[in-house]
PQR file with spaces between the fields and no chain letter, atoms N, CA, C, O and H, PARSE charges and radii, in Angstrom:
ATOM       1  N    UNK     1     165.428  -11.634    0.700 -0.4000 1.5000
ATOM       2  CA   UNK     1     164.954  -11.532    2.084 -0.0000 2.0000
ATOM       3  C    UNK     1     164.499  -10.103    2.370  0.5500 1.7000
ATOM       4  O    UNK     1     163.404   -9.843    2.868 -0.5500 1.4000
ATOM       5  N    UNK     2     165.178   -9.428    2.111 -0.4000 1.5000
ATOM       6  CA   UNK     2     165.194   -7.568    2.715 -0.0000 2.0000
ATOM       7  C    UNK     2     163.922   -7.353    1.789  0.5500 1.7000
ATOM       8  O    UNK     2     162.983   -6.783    2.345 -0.5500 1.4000
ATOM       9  H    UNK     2     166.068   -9.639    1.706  0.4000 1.0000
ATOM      10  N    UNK     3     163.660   -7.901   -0.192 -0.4000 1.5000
ATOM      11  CA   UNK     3     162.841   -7.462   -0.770 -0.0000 2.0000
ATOM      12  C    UNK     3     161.530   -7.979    0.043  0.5500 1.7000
ATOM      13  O    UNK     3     160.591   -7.186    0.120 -0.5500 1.4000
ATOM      14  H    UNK     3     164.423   -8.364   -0.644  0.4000 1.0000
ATOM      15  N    UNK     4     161.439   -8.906    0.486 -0.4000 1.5000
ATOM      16  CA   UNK     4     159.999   -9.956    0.825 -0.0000 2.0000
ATOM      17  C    UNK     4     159.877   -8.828    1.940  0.5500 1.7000
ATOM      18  O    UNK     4     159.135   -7.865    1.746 -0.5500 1.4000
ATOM      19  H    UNK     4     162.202   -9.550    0.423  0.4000 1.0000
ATOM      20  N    UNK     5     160.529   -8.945    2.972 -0.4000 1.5000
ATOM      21  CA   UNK     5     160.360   -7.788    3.778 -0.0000 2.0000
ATOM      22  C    UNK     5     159.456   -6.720    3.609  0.5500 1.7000
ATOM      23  O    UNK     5     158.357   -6.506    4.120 -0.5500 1.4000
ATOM      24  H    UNK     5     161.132   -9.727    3.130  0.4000 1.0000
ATOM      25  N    UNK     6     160.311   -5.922    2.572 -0.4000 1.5000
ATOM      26  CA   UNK     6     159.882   -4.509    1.827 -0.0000 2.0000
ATOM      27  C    UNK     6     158.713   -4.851    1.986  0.5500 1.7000
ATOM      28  O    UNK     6     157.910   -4.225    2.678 -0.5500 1.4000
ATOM      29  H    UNK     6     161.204   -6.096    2.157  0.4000 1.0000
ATOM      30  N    UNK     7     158.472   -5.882    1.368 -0.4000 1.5000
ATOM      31  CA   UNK     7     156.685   -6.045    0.298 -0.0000 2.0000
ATOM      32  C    UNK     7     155.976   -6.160    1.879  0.5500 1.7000
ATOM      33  O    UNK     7     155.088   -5.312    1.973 -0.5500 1.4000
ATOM      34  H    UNK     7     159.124   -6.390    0.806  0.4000 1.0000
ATOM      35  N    UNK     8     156.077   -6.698    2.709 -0.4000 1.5000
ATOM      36  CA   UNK     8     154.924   -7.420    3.662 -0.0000 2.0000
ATOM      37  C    UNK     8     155.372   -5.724    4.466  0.5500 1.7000
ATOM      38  O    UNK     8     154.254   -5.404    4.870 -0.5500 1.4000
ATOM      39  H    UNK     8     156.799   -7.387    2.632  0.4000 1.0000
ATOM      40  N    UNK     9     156.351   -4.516    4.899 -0.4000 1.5000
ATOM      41  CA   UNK     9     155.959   -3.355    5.173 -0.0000 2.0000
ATOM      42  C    UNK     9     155.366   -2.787    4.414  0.5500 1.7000
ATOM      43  O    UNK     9     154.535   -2.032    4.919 -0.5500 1.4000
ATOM      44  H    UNK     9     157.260   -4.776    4.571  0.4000 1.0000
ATOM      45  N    UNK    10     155.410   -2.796    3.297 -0.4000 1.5000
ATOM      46  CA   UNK    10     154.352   -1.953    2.833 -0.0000 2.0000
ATOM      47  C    UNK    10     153.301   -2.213    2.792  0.5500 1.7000
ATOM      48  O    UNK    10     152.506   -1.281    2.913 -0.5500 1.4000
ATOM      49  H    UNK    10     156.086   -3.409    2.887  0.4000 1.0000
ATOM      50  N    UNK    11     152.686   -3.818    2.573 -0.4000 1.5000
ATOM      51  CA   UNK    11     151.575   -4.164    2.891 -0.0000 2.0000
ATOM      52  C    UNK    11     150.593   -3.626    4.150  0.5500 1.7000
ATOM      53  O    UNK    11     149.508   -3.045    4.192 -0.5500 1.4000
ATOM      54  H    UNK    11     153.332   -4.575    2.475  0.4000 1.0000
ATOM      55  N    UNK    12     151.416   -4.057    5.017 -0.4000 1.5000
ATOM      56  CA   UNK    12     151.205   -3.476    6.225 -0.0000 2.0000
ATOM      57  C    UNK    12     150.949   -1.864    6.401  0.5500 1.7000
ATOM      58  O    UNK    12     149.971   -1.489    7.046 -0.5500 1.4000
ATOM      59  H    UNK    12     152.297   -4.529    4.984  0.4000 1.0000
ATOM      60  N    UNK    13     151.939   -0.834    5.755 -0.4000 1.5000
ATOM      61  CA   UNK    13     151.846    0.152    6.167 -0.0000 2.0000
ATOM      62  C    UNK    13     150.039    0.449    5.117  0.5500 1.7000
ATOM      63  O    UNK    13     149.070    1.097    5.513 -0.5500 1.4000
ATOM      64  H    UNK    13     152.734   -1.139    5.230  0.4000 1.0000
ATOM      65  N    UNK    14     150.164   -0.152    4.047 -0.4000 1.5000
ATOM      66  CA   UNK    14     148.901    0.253    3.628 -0.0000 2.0000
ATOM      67  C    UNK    14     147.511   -0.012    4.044  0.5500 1.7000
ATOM      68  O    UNK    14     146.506    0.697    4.000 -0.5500 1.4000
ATOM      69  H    UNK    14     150.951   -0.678    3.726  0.4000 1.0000
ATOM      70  N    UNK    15     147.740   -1.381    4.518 -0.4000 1.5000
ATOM      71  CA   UNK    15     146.768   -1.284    5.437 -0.0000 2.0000
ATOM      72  C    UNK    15     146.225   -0.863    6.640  0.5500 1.7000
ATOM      73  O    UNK    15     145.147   -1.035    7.209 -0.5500 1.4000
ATOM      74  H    UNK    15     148.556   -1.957    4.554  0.4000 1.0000
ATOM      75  N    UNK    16     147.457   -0.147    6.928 -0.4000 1.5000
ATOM      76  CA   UNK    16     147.589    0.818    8.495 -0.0000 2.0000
ATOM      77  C    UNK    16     146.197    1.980    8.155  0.5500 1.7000
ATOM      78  O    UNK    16     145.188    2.244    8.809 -0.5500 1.4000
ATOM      79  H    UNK    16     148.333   -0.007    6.466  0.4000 1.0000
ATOM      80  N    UNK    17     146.831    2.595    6.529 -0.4000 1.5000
ATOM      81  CA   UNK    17     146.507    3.728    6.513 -0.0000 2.0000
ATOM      82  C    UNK    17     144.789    3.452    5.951  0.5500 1.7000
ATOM      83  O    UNK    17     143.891    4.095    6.494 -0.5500 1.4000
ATOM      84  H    UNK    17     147.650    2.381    5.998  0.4000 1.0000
ATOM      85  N    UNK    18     144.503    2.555    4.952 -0.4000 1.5000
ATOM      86  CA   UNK    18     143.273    2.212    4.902 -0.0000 2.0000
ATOM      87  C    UNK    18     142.188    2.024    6.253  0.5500 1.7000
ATOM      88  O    UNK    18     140.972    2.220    6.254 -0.5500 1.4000
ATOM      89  H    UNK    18     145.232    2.032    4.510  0.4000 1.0000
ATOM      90  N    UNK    19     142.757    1.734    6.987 -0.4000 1.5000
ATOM      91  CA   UNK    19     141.821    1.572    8.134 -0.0000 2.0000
ATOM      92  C    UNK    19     141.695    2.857    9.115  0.5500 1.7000
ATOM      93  O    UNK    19     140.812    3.257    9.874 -0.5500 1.4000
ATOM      94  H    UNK    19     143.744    1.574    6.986  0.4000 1.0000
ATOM      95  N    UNK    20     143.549    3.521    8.590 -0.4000 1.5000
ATOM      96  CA   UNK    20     142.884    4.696    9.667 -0.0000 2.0000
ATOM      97  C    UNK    20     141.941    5.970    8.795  0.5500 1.7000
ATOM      98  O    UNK    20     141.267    6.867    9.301 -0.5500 1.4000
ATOM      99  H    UNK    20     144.266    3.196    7.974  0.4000 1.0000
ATOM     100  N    UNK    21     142.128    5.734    7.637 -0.4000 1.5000
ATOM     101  CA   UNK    21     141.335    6.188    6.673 -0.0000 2.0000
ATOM     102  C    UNK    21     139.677    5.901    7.212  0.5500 1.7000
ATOM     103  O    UNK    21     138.938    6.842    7.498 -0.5500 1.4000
ATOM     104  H    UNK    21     142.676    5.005    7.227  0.4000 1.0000
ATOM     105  N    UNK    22     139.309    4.680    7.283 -0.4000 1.5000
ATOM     106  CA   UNK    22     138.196    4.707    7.259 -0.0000 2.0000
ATOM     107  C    UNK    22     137.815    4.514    8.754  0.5500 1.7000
ATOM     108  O    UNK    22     136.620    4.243    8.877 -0.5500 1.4000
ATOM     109  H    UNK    22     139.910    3.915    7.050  0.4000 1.0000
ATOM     110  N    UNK    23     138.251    4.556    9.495 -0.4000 1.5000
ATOM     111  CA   UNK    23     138.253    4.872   11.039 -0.0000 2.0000
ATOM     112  C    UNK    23     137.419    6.831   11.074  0.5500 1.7000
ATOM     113  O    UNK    23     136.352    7.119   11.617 -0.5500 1.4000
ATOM     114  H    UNK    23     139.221    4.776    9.396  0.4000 1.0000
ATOM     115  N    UNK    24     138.193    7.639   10.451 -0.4000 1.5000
ATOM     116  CA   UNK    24     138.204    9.229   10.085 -0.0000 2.0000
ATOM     117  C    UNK    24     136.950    9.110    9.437  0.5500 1.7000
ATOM     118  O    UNK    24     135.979    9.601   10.013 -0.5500 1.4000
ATOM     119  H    UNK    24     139.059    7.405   10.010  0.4000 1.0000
ATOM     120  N    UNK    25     136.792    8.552    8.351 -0.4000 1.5000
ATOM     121  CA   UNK    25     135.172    9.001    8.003 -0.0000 2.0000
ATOM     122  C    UNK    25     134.302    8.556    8.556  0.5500 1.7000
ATOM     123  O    UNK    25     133.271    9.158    8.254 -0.5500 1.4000
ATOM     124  H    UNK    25     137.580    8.152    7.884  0.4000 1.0000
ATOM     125  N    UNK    26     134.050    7.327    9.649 -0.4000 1.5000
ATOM     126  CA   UNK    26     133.445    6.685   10.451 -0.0000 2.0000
ATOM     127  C    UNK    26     132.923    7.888   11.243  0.5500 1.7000
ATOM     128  O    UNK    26     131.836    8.427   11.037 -0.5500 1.4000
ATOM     129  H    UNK    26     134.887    6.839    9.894  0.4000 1.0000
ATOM     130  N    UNK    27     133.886    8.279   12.243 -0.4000 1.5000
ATOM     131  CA   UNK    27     133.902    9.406   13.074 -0.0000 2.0000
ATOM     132  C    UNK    27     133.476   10.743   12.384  0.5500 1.7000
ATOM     133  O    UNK    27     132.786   11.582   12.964 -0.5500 1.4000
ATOM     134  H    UNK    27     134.769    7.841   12.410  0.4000 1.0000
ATOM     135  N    UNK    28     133.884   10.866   11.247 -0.4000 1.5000
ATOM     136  CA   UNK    28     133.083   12.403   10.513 -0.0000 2.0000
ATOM     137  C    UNK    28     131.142   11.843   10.252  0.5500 1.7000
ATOM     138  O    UNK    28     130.273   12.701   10.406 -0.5500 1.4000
ATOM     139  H    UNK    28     134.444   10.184   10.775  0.4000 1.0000
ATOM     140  N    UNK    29     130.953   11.145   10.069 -0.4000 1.5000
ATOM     141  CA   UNK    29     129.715   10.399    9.449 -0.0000 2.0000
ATOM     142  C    UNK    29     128.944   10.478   10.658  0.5500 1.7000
ATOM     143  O    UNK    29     127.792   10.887   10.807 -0.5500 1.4000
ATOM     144  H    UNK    29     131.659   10.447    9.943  0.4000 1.0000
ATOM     145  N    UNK    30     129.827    9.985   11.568 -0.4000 1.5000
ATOM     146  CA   UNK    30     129.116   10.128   13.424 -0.0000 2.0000
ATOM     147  C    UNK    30     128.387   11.069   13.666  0.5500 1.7000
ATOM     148  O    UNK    30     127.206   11.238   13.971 -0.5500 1.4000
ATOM     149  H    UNK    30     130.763    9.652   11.447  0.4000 1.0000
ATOM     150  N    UNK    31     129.740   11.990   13.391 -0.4000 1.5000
ATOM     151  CA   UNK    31     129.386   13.089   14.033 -0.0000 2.0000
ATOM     152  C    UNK    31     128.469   13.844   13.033  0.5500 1.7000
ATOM     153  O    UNK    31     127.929   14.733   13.693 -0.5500 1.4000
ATOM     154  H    UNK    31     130.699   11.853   13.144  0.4000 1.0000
ATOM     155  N    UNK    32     128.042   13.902   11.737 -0.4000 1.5000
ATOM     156  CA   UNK    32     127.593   14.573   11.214 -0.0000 2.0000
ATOM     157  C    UNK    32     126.371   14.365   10.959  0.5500 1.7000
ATOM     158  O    UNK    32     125.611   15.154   10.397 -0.5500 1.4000
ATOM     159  H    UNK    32     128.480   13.181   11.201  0.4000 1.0000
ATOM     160  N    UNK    33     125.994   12.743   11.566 -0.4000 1.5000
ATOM     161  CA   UNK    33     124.559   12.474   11.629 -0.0000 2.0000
ATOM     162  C    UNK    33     124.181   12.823   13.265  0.5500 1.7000
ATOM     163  O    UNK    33     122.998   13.013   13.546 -0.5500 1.4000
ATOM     164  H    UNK    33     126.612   12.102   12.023  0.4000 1.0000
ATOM     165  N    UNK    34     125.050   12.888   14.152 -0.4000 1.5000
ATOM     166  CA   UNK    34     124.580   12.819   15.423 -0.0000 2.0000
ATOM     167  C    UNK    34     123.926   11.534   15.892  0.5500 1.7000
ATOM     168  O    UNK    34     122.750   11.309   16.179 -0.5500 1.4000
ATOM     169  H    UNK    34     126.011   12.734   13.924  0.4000 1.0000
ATOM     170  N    UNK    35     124.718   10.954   15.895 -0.4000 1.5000
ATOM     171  CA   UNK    35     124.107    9.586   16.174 -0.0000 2.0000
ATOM     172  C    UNK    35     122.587    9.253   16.479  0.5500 1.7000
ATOM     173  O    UNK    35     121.991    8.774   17.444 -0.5500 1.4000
ATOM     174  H    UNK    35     125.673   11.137   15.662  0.4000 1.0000
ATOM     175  N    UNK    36     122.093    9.899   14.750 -0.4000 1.5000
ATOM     176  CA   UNK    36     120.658    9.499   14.670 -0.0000 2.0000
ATOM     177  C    UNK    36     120.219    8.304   14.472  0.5500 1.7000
ATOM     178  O    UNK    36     119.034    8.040   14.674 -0.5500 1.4000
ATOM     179  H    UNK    36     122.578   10.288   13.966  0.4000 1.0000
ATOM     180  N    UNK    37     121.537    6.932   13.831 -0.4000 1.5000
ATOM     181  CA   UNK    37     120.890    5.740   14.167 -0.0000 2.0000
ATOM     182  C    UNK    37     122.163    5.338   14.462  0.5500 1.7000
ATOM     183  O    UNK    37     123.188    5.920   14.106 -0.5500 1.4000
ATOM     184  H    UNK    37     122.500    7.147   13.666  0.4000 1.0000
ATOM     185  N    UNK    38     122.074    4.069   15.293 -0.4000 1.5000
ATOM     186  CA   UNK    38     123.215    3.452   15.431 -0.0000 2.0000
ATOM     187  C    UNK    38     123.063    1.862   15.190  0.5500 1.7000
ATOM     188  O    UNK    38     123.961    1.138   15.620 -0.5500 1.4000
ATOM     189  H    UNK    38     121.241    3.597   15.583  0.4000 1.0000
ATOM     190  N    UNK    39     122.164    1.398   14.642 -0.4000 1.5000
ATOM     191  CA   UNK    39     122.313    0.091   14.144 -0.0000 2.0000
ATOM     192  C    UNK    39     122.778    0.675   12.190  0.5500 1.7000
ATOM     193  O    UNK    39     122.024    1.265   11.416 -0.5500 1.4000
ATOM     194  H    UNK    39     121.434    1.986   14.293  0.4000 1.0000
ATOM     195  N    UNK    40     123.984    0.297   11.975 -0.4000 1.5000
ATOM     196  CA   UNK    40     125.031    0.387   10.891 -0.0000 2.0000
ATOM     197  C    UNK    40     124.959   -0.819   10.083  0.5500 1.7000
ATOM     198  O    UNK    40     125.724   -0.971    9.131 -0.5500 1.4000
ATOM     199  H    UNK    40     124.596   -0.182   12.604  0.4000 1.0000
């Protein structure tokens, strides 16, 4: 029980960080084009 657990937090926490990962380069990319286009 506690292991299945484990597995589905860490799942979770990794996908926390993947997204806030790519949330950060989203926003660097933004900003570094200046939102010269915005159809993505």
């Amino acid at each position: 029980m506690s292991f299945l657990k484990f597995k589905a937090g860490a799942r979770y926490l990794t996908f926390k960080f993947l997204f806030f990962k790519f949330e950060l380069l989203n926003l660097a990319s933004n900003r570094r084009d200046g939102y010269s286009f915005e159809m993505t």
